[in-house]
C-alpha positions in Angstrom: 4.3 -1.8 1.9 7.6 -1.5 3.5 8.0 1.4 6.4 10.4 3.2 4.4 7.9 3.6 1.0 4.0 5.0 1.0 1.9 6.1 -1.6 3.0 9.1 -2.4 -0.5 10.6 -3.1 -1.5 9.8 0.4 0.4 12.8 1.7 0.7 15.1 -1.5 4.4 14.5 -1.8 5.4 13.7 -5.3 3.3 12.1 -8.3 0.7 9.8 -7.8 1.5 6.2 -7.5 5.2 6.7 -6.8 6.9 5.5 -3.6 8.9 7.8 -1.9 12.5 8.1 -1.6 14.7 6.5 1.1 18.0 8.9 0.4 19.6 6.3 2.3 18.4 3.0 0.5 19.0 5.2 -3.2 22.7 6.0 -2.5 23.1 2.5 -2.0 21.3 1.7 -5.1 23.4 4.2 -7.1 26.7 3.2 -5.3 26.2 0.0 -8.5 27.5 2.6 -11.6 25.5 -0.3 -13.6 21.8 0.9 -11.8 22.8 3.9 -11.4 22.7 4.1 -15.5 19.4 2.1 -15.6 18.0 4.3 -13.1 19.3 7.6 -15.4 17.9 6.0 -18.4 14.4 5.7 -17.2 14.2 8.7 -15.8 15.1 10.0 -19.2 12.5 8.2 -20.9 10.1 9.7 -21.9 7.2 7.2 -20.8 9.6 6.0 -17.7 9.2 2.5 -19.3 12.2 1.0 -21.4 12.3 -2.6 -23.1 15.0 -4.6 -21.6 16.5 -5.7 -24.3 16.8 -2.1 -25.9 18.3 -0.9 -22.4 20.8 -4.1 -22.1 22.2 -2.5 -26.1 22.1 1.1 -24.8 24.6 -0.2 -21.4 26.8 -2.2 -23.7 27.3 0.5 -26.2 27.5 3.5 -23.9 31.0 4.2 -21.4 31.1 1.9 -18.0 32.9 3.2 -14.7 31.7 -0.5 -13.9 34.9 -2.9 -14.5 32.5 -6.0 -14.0 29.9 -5.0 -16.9 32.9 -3.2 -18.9 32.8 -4.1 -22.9 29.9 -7.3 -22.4 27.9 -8.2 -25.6 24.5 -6.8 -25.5 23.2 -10.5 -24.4 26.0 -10.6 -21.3 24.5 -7.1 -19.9 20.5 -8.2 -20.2 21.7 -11.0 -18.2 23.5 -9.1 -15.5 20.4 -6.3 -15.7 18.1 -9.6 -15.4 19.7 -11.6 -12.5 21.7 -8.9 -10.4 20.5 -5.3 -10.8 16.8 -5.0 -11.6 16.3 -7.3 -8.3 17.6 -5.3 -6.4 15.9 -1.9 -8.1 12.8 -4.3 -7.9 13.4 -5.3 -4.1 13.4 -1.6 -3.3 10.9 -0.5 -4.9 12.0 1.6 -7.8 11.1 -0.1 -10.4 9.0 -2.7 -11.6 10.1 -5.4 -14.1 7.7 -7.4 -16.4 9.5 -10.1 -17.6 6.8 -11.4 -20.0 6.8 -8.1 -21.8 10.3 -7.6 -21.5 9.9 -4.3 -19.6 11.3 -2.1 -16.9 9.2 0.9 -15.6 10.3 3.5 -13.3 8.1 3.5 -9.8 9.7 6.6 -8.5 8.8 10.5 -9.1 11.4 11.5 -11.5 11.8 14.8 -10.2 12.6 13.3 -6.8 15.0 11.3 -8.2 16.7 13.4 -10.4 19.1 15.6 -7.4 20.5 12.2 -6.6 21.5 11.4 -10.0 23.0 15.1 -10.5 25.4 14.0 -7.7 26.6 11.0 -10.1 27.9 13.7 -12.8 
């Protein structure tokens, strides 16, 4: 475990089994408009776990402040989600991604996560 992530149930902060929050490694993560719409979208589901495929259709079809993903077929954006941005979500800890199931599931406490995406409106 990285020094900037813990279990969050070791100290009481936030729901069991989530990492906490670096504020400095998420506004970096959210500075992507592209992640920072995956990341809004799981926290919105209701079971923090969406199928990849499902959130690749829900990017292409929804409005993008990101000129590189702007108006890409379904198929173009699970790419993009697949080889550039759920890395990086993965590398930090946010989420996981199961590529055999298609899968991405929210690691983070979605209340803790939810003043930094307020600041995105």
């Amino acid at each position: 475990m990285r020094p900037d992530q813990h279990d969050a149930a070791s100290d009481g902060h936030g729901t069991h089994g989530h990492a906490r929050l670096d504020p400095h490694l998420l506004f970096d993560l959210l500075a992507a408009p592209s992640r920072a719409r995956v990341l809004r979208l799981l926290a919105d589901a209701p079971t923090g776990t969406v199928d990849v495929d499902a959130l690749a259709v829900t990017l292409a079809d929804g409005p993008s402040t990101d000129p590189t993903d702007a108006r890409l077929a379904p198929d173009d954006v699970a790419v993009s989600l697949v080889h550039v941005h759920l890395p990086r979500l993965v590398d930090a800890g946010v989420v996981a991604h199961d590529p055999e199931r298609g899968t991405v599931r929210l690691l983070v406490d979605t209340e803790a996560l939810a003043p930094f995406l307020a600041l995105l409106e």
